[in-house]
Every structure is written in C-alpha cells, then in structure tokens.
C-alpha positions as CSV (number, residue, x, y, z in Angstrom):
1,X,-11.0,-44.8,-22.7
2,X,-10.6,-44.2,-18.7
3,X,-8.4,-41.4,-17.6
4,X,-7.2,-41.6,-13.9
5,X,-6.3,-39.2,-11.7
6,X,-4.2,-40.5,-9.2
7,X,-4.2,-39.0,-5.8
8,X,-0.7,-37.3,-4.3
9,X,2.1,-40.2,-3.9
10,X,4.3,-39.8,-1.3
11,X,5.9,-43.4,0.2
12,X,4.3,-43.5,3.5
13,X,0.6,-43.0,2.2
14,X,0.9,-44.7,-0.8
15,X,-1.0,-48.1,-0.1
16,X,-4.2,-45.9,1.3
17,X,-4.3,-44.3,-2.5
18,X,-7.5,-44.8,-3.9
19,X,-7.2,-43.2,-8.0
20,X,-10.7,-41.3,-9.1
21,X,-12.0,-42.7,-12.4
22,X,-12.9,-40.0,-15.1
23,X,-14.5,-40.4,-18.6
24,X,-11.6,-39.0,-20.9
25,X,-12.5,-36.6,-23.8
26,X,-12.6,-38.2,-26.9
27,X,-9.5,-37.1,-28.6
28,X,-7.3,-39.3,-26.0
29,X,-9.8,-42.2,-27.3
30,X,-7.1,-45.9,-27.6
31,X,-6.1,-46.8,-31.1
32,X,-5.6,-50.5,-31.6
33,X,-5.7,-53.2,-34.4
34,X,-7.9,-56.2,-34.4
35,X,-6.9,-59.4,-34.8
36,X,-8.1,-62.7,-35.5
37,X,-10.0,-64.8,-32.8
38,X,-7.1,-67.0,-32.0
39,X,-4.3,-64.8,-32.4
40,X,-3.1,-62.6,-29.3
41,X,-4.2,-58.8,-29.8
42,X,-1.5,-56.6,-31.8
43,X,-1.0,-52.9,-29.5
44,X,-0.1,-50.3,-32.3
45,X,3.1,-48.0,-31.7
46,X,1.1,-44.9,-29.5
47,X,2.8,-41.6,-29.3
48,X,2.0,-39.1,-26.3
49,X,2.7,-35.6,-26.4
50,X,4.0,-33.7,-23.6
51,X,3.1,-30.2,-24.0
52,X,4.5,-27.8,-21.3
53,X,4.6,-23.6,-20.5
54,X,6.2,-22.1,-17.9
55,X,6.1,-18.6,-16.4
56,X,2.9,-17.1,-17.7
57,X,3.1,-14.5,-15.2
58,X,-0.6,-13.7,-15.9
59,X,-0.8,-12.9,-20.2
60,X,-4.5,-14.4,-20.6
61,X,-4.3,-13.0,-23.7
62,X,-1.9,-15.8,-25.4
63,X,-4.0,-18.4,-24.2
64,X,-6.7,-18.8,-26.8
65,X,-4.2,-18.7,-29.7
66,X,-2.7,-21.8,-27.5
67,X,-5.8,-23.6,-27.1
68,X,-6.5,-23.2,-31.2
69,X,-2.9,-25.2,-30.9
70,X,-3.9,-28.0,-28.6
71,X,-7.0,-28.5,-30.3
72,X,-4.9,-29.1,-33.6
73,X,-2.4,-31.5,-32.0
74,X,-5.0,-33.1,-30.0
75,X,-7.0,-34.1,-32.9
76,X,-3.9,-35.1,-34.7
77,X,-2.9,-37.8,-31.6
78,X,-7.1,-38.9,-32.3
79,X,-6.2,-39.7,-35.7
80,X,-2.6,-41.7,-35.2
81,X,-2.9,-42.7,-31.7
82,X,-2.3,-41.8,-28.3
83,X,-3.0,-38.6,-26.4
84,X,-1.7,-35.2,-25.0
85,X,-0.4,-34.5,-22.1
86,X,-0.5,-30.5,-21.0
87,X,1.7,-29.4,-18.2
88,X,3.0,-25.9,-16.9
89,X,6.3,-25.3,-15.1
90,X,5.1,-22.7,-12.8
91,X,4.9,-18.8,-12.1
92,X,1.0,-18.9,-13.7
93,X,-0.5,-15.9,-12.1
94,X,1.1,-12.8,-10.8
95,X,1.8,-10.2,-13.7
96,X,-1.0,-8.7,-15.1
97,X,-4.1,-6.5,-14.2
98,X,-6.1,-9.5,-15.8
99,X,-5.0,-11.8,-13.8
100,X,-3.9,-9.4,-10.3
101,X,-7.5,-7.9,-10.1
102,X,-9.0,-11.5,-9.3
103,X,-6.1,-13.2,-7.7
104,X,-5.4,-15.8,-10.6
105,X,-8.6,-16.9,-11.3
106,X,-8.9,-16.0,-14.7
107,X,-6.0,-18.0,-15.2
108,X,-6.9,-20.8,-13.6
109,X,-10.1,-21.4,-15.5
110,X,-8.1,-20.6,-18.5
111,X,-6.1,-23.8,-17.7
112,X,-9.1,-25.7,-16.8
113,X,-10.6,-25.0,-20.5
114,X,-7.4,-25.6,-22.0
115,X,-7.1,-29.6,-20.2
116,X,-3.9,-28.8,-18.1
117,X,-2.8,-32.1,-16.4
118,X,-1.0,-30.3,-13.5
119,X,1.2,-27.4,-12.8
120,X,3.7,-27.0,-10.4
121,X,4.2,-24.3,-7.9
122,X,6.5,-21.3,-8.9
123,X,8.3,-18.8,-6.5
124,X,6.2,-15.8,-6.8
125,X,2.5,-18.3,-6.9
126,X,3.0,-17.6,-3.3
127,X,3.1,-13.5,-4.2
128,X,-0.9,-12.6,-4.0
129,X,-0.5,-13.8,0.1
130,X,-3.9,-14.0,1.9
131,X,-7.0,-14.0,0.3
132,X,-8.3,-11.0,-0.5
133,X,-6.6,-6.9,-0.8
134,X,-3.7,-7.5,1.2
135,X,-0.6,-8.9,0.1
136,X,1.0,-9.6,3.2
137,X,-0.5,-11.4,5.9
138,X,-1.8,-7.7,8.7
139,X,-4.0,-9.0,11.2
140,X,-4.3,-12.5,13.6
141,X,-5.7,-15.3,11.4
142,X,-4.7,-13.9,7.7
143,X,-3.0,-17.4,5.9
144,X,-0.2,-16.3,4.3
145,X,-1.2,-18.5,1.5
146,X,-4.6,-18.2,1.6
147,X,-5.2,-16.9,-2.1
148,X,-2.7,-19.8,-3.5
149,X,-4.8,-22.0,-1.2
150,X,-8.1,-20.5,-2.6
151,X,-7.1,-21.2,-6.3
152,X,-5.9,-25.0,-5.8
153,X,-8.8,-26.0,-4.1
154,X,-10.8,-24.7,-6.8
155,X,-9.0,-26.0,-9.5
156,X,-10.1,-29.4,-11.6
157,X,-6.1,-29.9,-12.0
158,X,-3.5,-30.3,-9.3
159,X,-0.9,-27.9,-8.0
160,X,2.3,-29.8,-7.7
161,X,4.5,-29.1,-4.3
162,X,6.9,-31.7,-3.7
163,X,9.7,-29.9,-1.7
164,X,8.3,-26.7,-0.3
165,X,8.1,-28.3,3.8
166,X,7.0,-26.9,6.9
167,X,9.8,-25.5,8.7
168,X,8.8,-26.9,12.4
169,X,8.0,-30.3,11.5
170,X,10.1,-30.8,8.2
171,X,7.2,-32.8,6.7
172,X,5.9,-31.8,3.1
173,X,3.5,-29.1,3.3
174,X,0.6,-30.4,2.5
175,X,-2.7,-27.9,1.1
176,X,-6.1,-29.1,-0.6
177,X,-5.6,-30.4,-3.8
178,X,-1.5,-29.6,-3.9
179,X,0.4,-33.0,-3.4
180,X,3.8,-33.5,-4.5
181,X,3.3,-35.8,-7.4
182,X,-0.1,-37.2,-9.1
183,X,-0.3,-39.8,-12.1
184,X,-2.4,-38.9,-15.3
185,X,-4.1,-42.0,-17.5
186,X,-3.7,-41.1,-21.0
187,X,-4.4,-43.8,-23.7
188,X,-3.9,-47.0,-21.3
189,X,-0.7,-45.4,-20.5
190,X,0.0,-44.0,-16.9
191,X,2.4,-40.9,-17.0
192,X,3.7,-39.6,-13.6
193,X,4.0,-36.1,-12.4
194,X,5.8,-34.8,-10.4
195,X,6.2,-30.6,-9.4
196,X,9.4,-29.2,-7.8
197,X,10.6,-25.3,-7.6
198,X,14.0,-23.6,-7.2
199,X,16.3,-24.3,-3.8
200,X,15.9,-19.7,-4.2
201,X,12.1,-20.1,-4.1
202,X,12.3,-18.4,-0.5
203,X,14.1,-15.4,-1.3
204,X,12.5,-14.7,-4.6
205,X,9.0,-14.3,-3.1
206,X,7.8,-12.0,-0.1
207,X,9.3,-13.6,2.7
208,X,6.6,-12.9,5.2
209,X,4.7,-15.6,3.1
210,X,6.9,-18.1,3.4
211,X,8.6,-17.8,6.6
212,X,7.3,-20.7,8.3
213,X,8.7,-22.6,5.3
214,X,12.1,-24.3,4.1
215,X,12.9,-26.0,0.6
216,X,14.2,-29.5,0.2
217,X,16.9,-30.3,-2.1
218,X,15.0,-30.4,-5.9
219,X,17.4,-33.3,-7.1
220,X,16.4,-35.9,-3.9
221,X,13.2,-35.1,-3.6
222,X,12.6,-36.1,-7.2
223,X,14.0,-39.3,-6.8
224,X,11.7,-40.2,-3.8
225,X,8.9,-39.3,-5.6
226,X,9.9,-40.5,-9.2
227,X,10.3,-43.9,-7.1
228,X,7.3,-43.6,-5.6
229,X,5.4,-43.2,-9.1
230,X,6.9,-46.4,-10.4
231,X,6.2,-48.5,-7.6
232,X,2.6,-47.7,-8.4
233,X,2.5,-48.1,-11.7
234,X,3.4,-45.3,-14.1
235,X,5.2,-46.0,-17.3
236,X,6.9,-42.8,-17.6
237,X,7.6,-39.7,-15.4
238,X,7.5,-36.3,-15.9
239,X,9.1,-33.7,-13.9
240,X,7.5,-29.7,-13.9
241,X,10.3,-27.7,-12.7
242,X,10.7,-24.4,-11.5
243,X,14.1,-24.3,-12.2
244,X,15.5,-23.5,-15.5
245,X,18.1,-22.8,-17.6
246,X,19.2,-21.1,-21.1
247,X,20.1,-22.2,-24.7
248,X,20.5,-19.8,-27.3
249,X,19.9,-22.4,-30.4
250,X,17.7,-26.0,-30.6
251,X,20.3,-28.3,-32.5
252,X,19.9,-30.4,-29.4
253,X,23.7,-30.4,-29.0
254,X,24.2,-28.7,-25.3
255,X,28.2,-27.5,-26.2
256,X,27.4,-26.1,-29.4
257,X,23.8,-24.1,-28.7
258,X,24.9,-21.8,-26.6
259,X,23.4,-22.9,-23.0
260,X,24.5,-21.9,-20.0
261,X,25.8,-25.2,-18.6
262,X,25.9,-24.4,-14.8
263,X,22.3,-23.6,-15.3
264,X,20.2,-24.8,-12.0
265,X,18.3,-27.8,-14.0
266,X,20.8,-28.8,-15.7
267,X,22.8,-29.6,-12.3
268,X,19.4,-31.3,-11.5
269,X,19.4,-33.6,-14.4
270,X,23.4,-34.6,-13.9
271,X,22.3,-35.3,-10.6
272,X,19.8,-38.2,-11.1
273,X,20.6,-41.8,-11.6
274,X,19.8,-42.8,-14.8
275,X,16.3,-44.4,-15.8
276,X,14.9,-42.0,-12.9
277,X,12.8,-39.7,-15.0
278,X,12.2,-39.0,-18.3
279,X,11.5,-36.1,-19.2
280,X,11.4,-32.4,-17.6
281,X,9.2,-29.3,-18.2
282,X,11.0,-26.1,-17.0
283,X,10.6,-22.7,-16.0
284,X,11.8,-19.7,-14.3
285,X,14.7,-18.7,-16.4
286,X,12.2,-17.1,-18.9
287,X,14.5,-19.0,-21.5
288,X,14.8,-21.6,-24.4
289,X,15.3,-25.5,-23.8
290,X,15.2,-28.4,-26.0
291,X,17.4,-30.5,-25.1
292,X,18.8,-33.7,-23.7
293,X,21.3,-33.1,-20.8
294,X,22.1,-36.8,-18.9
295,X,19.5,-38.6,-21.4
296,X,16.9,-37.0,-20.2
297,X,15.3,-34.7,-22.5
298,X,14.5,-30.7,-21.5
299,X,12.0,-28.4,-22.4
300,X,11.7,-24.8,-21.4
301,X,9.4,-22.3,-23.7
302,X,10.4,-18.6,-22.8
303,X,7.9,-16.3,-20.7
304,X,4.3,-14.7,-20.5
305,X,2.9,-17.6,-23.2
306,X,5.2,-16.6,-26.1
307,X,5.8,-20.1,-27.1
308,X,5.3,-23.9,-26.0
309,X,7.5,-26.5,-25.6
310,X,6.9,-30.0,-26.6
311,X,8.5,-33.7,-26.3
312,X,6.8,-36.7,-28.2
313,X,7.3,-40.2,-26.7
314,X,6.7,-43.1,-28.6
315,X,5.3,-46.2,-26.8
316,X,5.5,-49.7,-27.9
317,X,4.3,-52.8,-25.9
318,X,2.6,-54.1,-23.8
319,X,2.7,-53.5,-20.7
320,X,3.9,-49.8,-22.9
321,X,7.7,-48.7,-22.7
322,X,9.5,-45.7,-24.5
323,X,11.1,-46.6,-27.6
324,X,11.9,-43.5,-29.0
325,X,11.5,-38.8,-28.0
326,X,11.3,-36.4,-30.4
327,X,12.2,-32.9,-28.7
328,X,10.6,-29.8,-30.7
329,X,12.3,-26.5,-30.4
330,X,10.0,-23.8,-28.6
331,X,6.8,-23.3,-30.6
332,X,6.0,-19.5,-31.2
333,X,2.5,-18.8,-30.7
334,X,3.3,-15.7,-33.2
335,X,6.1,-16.8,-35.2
336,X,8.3,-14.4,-36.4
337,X,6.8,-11.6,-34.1
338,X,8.8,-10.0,-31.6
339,X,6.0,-8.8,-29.4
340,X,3.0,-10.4,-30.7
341,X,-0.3,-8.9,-30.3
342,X,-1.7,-12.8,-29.5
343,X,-5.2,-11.7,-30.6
344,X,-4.8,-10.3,-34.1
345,X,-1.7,-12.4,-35.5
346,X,-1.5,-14.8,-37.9
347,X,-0.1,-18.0,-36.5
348,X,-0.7,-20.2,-39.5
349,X,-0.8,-23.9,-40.0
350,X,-0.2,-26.3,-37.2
351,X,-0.2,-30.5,-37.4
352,X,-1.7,-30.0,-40.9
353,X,-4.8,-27.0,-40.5
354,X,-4.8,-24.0,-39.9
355,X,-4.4,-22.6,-36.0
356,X,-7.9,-21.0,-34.9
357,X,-8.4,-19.2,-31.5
358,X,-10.2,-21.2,-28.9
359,X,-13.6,-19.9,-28.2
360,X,-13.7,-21.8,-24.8
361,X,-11.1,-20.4,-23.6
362,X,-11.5,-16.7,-24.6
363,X,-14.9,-17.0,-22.5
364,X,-12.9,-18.3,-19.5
365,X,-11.0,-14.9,-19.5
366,X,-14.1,-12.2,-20.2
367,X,-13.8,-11.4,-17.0
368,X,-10.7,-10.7,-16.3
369,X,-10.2,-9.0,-19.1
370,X,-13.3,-7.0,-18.5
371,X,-12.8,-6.6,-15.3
372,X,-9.2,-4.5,-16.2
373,X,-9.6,-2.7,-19.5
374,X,-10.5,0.8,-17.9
375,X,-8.1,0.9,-15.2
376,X,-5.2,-0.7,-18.1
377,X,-6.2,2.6,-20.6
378,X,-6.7,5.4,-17.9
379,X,-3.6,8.1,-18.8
380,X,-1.0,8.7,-16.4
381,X,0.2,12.0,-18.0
382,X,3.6,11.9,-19.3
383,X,4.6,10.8,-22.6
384,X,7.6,9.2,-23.5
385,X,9.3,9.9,-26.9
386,X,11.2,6.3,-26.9
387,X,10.9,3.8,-24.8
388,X,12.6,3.5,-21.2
389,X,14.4,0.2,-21.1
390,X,15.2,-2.3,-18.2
391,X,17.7,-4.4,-17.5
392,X,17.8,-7.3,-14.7
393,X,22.2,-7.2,-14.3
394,X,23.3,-3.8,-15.3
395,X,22.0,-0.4,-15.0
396,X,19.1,0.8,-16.8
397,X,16.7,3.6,-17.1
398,X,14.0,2.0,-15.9
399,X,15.5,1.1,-12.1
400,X,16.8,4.5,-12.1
401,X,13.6,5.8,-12.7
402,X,11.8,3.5,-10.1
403,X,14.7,4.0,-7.6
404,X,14.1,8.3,-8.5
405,X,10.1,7.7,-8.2
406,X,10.5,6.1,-4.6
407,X,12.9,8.5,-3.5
408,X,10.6,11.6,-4.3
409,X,7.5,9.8,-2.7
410,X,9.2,8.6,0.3
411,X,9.1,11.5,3.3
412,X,12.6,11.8,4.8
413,X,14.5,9.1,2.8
414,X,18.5,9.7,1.8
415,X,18.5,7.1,-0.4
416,X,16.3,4.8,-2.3
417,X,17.1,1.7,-4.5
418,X,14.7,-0.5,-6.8
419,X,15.8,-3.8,-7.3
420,X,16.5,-5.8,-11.0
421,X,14.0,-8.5,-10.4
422,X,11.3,-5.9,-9.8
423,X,11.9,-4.5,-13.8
424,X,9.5,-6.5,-15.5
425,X,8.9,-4.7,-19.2
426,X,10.4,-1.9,-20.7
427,X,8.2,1.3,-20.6
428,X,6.5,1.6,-23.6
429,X,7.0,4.7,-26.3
430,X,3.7,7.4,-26.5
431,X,1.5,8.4,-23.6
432,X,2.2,6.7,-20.6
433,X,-0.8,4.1,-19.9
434,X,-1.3,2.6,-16.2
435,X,-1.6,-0.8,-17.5
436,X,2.3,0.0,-19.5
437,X,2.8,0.7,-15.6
438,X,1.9,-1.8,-14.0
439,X,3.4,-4.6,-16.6
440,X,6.5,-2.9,-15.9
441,X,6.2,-3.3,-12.0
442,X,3.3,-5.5,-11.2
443,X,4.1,-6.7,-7.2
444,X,2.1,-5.7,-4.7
445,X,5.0,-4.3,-2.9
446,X,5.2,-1.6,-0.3
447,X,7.1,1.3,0.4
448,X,9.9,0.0,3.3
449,X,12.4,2.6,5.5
450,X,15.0,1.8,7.6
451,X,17.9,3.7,9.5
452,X,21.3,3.0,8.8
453,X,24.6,4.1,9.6
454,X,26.6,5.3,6.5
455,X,29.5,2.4,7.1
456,X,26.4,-0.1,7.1
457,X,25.2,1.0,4.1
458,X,28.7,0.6,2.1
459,X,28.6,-3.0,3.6
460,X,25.1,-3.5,1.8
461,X,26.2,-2.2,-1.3
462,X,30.0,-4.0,-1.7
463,X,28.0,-7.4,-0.6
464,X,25.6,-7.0,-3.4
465,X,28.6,-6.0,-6.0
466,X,30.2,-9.5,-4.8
467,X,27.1,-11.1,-6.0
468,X,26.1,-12.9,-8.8
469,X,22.9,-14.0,-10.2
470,X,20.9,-11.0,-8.2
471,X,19.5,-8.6,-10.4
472,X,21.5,-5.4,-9.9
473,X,20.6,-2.7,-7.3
474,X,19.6,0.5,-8.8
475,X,20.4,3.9,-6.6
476,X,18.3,7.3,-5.8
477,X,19.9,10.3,-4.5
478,X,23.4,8.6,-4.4
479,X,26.3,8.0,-6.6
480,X,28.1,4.7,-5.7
481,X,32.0,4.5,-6.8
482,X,33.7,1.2,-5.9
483,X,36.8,0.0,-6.9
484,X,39.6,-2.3,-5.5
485,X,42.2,-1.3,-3.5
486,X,44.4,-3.8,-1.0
487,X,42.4,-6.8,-3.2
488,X,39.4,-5.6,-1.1
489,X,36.2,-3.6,-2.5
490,X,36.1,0.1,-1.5
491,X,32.8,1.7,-1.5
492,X,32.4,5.5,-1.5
493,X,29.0,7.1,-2.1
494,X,28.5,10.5,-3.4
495,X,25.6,12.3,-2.4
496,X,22.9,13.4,-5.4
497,X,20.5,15.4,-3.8
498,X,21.0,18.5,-1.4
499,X,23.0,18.2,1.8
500,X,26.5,17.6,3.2
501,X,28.0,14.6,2.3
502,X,27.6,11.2,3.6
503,X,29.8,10.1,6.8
504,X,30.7,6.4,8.2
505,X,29.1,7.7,11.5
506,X,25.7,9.3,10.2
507,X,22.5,7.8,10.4
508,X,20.4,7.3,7.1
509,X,17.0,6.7,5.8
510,X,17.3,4.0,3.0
511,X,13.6,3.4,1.4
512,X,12.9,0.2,-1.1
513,X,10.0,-2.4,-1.4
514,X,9.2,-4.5,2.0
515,X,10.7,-7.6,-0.5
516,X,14.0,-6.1,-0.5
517,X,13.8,-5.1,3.4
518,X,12.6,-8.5,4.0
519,X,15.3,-10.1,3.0
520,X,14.2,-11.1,-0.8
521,X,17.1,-11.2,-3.3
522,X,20.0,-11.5,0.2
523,X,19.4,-7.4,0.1
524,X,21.0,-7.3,3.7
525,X,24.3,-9.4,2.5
526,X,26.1,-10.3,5.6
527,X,24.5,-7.2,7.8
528,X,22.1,-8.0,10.6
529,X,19.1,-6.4,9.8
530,X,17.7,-3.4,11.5
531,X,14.1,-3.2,12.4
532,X,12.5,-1.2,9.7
533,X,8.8,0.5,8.6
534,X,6.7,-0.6,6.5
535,X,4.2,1.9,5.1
536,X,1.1,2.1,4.0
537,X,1.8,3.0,0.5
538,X,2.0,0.2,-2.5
539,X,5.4,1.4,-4.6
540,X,3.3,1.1,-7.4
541,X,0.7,3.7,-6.0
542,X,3.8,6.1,-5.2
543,X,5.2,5.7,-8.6
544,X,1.6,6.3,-9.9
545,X,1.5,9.9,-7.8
546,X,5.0,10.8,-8.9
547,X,4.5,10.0,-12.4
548,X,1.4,12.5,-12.5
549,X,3.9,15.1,-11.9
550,X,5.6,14.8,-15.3
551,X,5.0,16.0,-18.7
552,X,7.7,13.8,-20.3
553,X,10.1,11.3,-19.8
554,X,13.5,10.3,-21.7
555,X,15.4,7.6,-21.1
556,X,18.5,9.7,-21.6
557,X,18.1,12.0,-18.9
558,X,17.6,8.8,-16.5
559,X,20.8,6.9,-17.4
560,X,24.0,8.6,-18.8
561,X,26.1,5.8,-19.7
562,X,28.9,8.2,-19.2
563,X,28.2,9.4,-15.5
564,X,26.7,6.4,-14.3
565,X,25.0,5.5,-10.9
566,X,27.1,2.3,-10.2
567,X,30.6,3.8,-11.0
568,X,32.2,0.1,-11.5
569,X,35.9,-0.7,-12.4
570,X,34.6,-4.2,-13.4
571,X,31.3,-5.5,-13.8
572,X,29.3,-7.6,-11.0
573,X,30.4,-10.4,-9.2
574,X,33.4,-7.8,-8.5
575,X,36.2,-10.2,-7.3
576,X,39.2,-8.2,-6.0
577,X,41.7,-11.1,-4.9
C-alpha cells in the first residue's frame, strides 16, 4: 500500500497542495477479499488504531517498552486488517538530562523509530529557546525558537501548530515542517490531523519566547481546519490537543468517573458542531481520559510515558466511513507499578504475545542516555531519610525548600518564592543524586530580583490567593497570614529572617525564576510590573551550591503543617464576598 503525507492544509493554500507519496511499512499492508470476475470487489470491515501519548516531558527510558507495544498491535492490525495510527499530544521534550543535554533530540529520533504520525506543539516545547546553551534569547539575532525550529525541521514527522499566530500580522505562524494540520494514508484510508495547544500556552512557558506571539481560540481554529481536511479528502479527523482534562475511573460514563467536567477539553468538545471531528488525543493535565464527551471520543494517558491511550475505529465501505470506536482505558506500560523502572519490568502479554523492548528504539536513545549518566549519579551531599514531597496547590516541602535554597543564594533578597508548576517530582529518599535534582526542577530558569514596596507586595500575594488553577506560591524568609475582614482579603507578612519588620512604605528585594518575573503563571496579578534583574545564575545551579552545604534534609523541618508559611483561613481561590 501507499501512505501519503499530506502537506499543511490551511483554506487559502489548499488548492496549491501537492501530497508526497511514501512506500508504507508492511504491517499497514490493505486486507481485502477477492471476488469473482463479474462480481464488484467485496472491501472487508478495516479497523485503525489511534494510538496517542501526551506529555513525555523527556522519559526516553519508557519508550522502548512502548515500541515492544506498537510492534505487537501493529502486527496484530497486519493480520486482521487495517493499520496504526501513532500520535502524541504534546510537551515531548523538556524534563530530563537525557533529553535537556541535546535539546530534544534524543526524543525526537526516538519518535522517528517508533513511526509517530505527528505531534502537536505543547506549552513548554517552546522552553529550550534558541539553539544552543541559552534559554532565553541574549544577543541580536538569537530566535527565540530556534531549538523548537531546529528539531521540526529535522524531523521525518510533522509538528502540529494550528493556533499559535504571529502577534503583528495575526496570520498562523508558520516554521519548516510545522503546519497546522497534515493528513496520514493508512490502509486506503486518509485520517486528518490536526495539532492545537491550550488558550494558557503563553503564560505557561518563558515569555520572552513567545512574546511576539498570541493564541487563537482552540475550539474555532479546529473547525477551520477539520473543514479544511474534509474538503480534501480525509475520512476521519483527529485532533492532538494540548489541552486536557481528568477522570478518575474508565467506565466511559463522564458523571459517574469522577472527571472534572469544566476541564479545558472538555469545553472544547461541547463546543464543536457535531460530525466535526472524531476523535481527540490530549495532554497537559498529566491525567486519565477515555471517554466520549459530545460524541466524540477522548483519550488522555497520564505523564512522562507511563501509559498510552488508544481508540479503535472500525471502517466499513467504500469510499470507508466509521461504523463503530472502541475506547481503551490508559494502557500501563508497567501495570501495576507505581513508579516503574521501564527497563527491568515485566509488562507481560499484549494483542496475544508477549511485550519485548524495541531494539530500534533503545539505539535511538544511546546517546542521550550516555551523554547524562555521569552528571545524573554525581552526589550532591546531603541525604534525605524520607522523601521531600511536592505539591502543585498547597504547601509542600519541596517549594519551601526551593523557595529557602533561592533565598540563601540570592545576595540581598527579603524574600524569595518558588512557584507550584516549577515542582516537578518529589525528592527522592537516600543520598541526594543531581539527576533526583534536576527531575525535580528541570527549567532552565534564572535567578530574577526586583524592588518592591511592601504594600505592592501584599497586592501580589492577595491576587495569587484569589486565584485558581495556578500552582501555589511558596515563600522564603516570610510568613504570610491572610484572612477576611470587611469581605476583602487582608494580607499581613511576618518577617522569617533577621531584621525589623516589614512596612507598607519600605522597599524590598523579592528573588524568584525570570518565568515568574516575566509574567509566567499571571505572578504580577493586577500590579504593573517593575523593571527587574535578571542574573546570571540558573536556579537550578544555586540550588546545586546551596544543597552542598547540607548534610541532611527532612521534610519535617521544611513544612510544619502546624505553623505554616501560607497562614490561610480557607484554601485558594479565597473568595471573601
């Protein structure tokens, strides 16, 4: 069989489309019965898989065990008929040393020997910034998306961007190899797809990347482009989302699983006519999904290659329609295993035989893996009797820690904070490894001060208790006490370290990453911001410094649920009408 991939479709360029003819791989090879001479030929039921991750973040190490998947399902689609389609719903690259050392790349050919179809484009693929060291664009000419740029136009699949535009002209940005929407051949059958990310993809990524850019509503722009992909000629379309949402159970009955209804992609799928799409791949959330919200059925497998999603689709016809989905509950790569070593578990049988790791693929990551495994085991000195948790809403050890680590490393600051989103994995138990480290924080970030009056600051901090969906703030070298008084939020700070107390008319030196100071996460609220430094130090280098300092570490000592930071009456959004 042919498969075709179909070059970027947006309305005004779709007559010029000319679609590049490939020689499929044998397991998408057309089943059909014969028939006699006279009689019209008899197309056989063919069912296509739609495989899709989301949010990798960089874990190359799950991705043989996923390949020894594929090759199990793709060779049961050979025997039945039909094919496989694999997708990914974005956020494939920032996370690890594997992948952070060589800006993706390990990744990327990963996917390539896996067959990925497309991916779309998550919030923090824009994170690495230009090519090369610096994550930030420093001197004339740097593109702030030069590494994202670099990886797409080396990549044998597509990187889908449908509605990320250019903020001067308000057209689609347009890159090498990164159209909004492509079509895939698979079995005779053409499959659209098309790749949208989160409305909050600006303010969940360094800014200075993305300033020159603006977001177009996810639930129009998929409708121009679904359109688009059925005027030329696909039989179903696919959407890769960055946008998620969250089900605690896979009954496929929304009101009785546990999902969080007011979840971004669900409002995207209540907000598409009928008969637009058919199917979408999700991401973001770092959450379940499999289910059908507005007929149209939902997949979203977790985070950092834990699990797969998949959606089967029978065809019947010709020209081939849908007759009938099958949505499968999140696969576990490990199942069972709550953090699965992906390289020594047993993962059993899958589609009838036994799961074996892909070979292919675990040459594709040699070296990135090489390329980190001295820097990932080099000791940092303390050593941690238990564990030092996170948490992205409430207080935790881990921010405190982060937010303490910044404070000590930062010349001159009153205050430092460390944001939710920023808290990545707990801190493991045992001697504290720089790879633990960096899994827990792995952003090139740097160190960011700014002055602030004392009244300015209580503004900041009663904006971001008002909140919700933020990741909570966590504090250094400041008590914050904030209750309700006169149905408004009063916010009194109580200073931590040595000096007199804090004023409405003093002047402070707040430090955080340049994400927060840039905006990232709405850290300002409703303040104006002030002009502030950026320094030359990565957090992650400071927290490395700091850390030296220590013998151990107890997650007690960092969070006394009994004295905490964020003295609350009420937990965040804090409503006080």
């Amino acid at each position: 069989m042919r498969t075709t991939i179909a070059c970027a479709l947006t309305i005004p360029i779709l007559a010029a489309c000319r679609p590049q003819e490939t020689t499929a791989t044998p397991t998408d090879a057309p089943t059909t019965t014969s028939a006699a001479p006279s009689a019209a030929p008899v197309v056989k039921d063919r069912t296509i898989s739609i495989v899709g991750t989301n949010d990798l973040h960089g874990r190359v190490a799950a991705l043989p065990l996923l390949g020894g998947y594929l090759d199990n399902l793709r060779r049961a689609r050979e025997r039945d008929g039909g094919g496989v389609v694999l997708v990914d719903g974005g956020d494939m690259f920032q996370g690890t040393l594997e992948s952070n050392l060589l800006e993706g790349r390990p990744v990327r050919d990963a996917y390539a020997a896996l067959g990925y179809a497309a991916a779309t484009v998550g919030n923090h693929e824009f994170d690495y910034g230009p090519l090369g060291a610096e994550a930030t664009p420093k001197r004339p000419g740097d593109d702030p998306r030069g590494a994202l740029k670099a990886l797409a136009k080396d990549s044998p699949f597509p990187f889908l961007m449908a509605n990320v535009r250019d903020r001067a002209t308000g057209a689609r940005a347009e890159y090498p190899n990164m159209p909004g929407s492509t079509i895939v051949t698979v079995d005779g059958i053409r499959i659209g797809l098309v790749g949208v990310t989160t409305e909050d993809t600006l303010r969940t990524t360094i800014s200075s990347n993305v300033k020159d850019l603006e977001m177009a509503p996810v639930a129009e722009t998929i409708r121009t482009e679904a359109a688009a992909l059925r005027k030329a000629g696909a039989r179903a379309v696919i959407v890769l989302a960055h946008a998620g949402g969250k089900c605690q159970d896979f009954t496929n009955d929304i009101s009785k699983d546990r999902c969080e209804l007011g979840a971004e992609i669900f409002d995207v799928a209540n907000a598409l006519p009928p008969g637009t799409v058919d199917a979408i791949v999700a991401g973001h959330t770092h959450a379940g999904v499999a289910h059908t919200v507005h007929d149209i059925p939902i997949i979203e497998a977790y985070s950092y290659g834990r699990a797969f999603g998949r959606i089967d689709f029978t065809f019947r016809g010709d020209p081939p329609a849908i007759v009938a989905h099958h949505i499968h509950a999140p696969r576990e790569l490990c199942p069972g295993v709550d953090k699965p070593d992906f390289s020594k578990c047993s993962p059993g049988e899958y589609e009838g035989a036994p799961v074996e790791r892909s070979k292919k693929v675990e040459a594709a990551i040699a070296g990135g893996v090489e390329a980190a495994r001295e820097r990932r085991a080099s000791k940092l000195g303390p050593v941690l009797a238990a564990p030092i948790p996170r948490s992205y809403l409430a207080e935790s050890a881990l921010g405190n820690l982060f937010a303490d680590l910044t404070l000590r490393g930062t010349a001159g600051a009153d205050i430092a904070m460390a944001n939710g989103g920023g808290l990545r994995e707990d801190l493991p138990a045992g001697e504290l490894t720089y790879g633990a480290l960096f899994e827990s924080f792995p952003f090139d970030n740097r160190v960011a001060t700014a002055k602030v009056k004392v009244a300015d600051f209580k503004r900041l901090v009663a904006s971001h208790l008002k909140q919700a969906g933020n990741g909570v703030l966590s504090f250094a070298g400041v008590r914050i006490h904030a209750r309700c008084k006169d149905k408004k939020l009063d916010v009194q700070l109580e200073r931590t370290t040595k000096g007199k107390p804090f004023r409405d008319d003093d002047t402070i030196v707040i430090a955080a990453s340049d994400f927060m100071m840039l905006g990232g996460d709405t850290f300002w609220g409703d303040l104006t911001p002030p002009e502030f430094n950026v320094l030359d130090d990565l957090l992650r280098d400071v927290f490395e410094r700091e850390l030296k300092k220590e013998k151990t570490l107890r997650a007690e000592d960092l969070f006394d649920p009994k004295k905490r930071r964020l003295d609350l009456e009420k937990s965040r959004p804090i409503k006080c009408d």
